[in-house]
Residue, then its C-alpha position, 0 to 999 in steps of 0.5 A: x500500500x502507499x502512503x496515504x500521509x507523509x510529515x517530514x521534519x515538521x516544526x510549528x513555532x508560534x512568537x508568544x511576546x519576546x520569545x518564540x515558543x516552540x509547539x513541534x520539534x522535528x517529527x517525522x512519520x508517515x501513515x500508509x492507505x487505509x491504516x488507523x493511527x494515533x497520537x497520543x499524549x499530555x495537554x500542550x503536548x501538540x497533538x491538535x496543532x500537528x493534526x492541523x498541519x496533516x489537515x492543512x488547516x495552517x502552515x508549518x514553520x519548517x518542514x514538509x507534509x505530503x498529504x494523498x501525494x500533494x504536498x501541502x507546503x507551498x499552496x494557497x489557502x485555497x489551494x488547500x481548502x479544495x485538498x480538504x474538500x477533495x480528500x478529506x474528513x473531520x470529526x471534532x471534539x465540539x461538533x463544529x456545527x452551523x446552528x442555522x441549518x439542520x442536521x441534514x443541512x449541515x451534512x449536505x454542505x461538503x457535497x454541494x460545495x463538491x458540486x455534487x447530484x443527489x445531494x439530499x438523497x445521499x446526506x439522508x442515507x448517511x444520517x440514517x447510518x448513523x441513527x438519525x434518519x428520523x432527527x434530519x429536520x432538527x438543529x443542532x440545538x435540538x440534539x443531544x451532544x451524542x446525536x450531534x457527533x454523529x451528524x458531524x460523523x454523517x458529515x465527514x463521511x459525506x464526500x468518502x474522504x481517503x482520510x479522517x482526521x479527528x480530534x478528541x471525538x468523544x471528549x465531551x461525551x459520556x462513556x455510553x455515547x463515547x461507546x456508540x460513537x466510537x463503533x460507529x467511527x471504526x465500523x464507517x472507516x472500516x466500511x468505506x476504507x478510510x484511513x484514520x488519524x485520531x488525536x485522544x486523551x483515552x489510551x483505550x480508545x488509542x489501542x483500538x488503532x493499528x499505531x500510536x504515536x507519543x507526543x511528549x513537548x512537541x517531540x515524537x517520544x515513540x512511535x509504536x504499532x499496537x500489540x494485538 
């Protein structure tokens, strides 16, 4: 299989008054088609900086990530926002939501920015995957925090991305939802063969994964696949 990601002497440095503060030191890796991977690690560590700079959300201060071919480095906002539309998916740990359109709305919006066709009729087969075929017509408002993480699941699955990235998924959930959720990320990954990036505080949920990496002050203290 080849490498679906590629990050090769990444460093993120941020100016924090006199000082430069450094986020992340020097990490390498690479992620091969559909592997399922995680990064694990302390509060501060930088493990939601690094998955923003895998995404192409913001930019390296050195350093070089190589997303589905393309490298990221050297491209335009834009340039970048199209990558993601293209081949990527997001699952975060406050939903991401718009308030202002339904729960089918808002899994509906990555296929009409793909300019897709049957765009409503696939964003109700995607919700009723996900349990809520019956709740498409509420908002997020309306929703409990569990039901919204599977409509923005719906939603990161809407434009069958070649990787998922997400953060904390199930950090502002109860361990029964955490549960549910859970299954269904690895059950949709395993069902459309999306690779998946996970950056989470649960070790349990870490080791359902085929790799970990440890980040520890911004450094890759190990890198290590999961013992079945």
């Amino acid at each position: 299989m080849s490498n679906i990601l590629s990050v090769q002497n990444l460093s993120k440095t941020y100016k924090s008054g006199n000082r430069e503060l450094t986020v992340l030191d020097d990490v390498n890796f690479t992620i091969k088609e559909g592997d399922t991977f995680s990064i694990v690690g302390p509060s501060g560590s930088g493990k939601t900086t690094l998955l923003g700079l895998c995404a192409g959300l913001d930019r390296a201060s050195s350093g070089s990530v190589v997303l589905n071919n393309i490298v990221l480095d050297k491209l335009t906002e834009d340039e970048r926002a199209y990558v993601r539309n293209q081949y990527v998916g997001f699952i975060f740990q406050n939903f991401q939501l718009i308030p202002t359109l339904t729960a089918l709305e808002n899994v509906m919006v990555p296929l009409e920015l793909r300019g897709e066709r049957n765009v409503k009729k696939q964003s109700l087969q995607l919700l009723e995957r996900v349990g809520l075929g019956d709740r498409h017509h509420h908002y997020p408002a309306q929703l409990s925090g569990g039901e919204q993480q599977r409509v923005s699941l719906a939603r990161a699955f809407s434009n069958n991305p070649k990787i998922l990235f997400a953060d904390e998924p199930t950090g502002n959930l109860d361990e029964e939802t955490s549960e549910k959720v859970e299954k269904l990320i690895f059950d949709l990954n395993r069902e459309s063969g999306t690779t998946l990036v996970l950056v989470t505080h649960d070790l349990e949920l870490a080791e359902r994964t085929n790799r970990i990496i440890r980040l520890r002050g911004g450094k890759v203290v190990s890198d290590e696949p999961v013992q079945v």
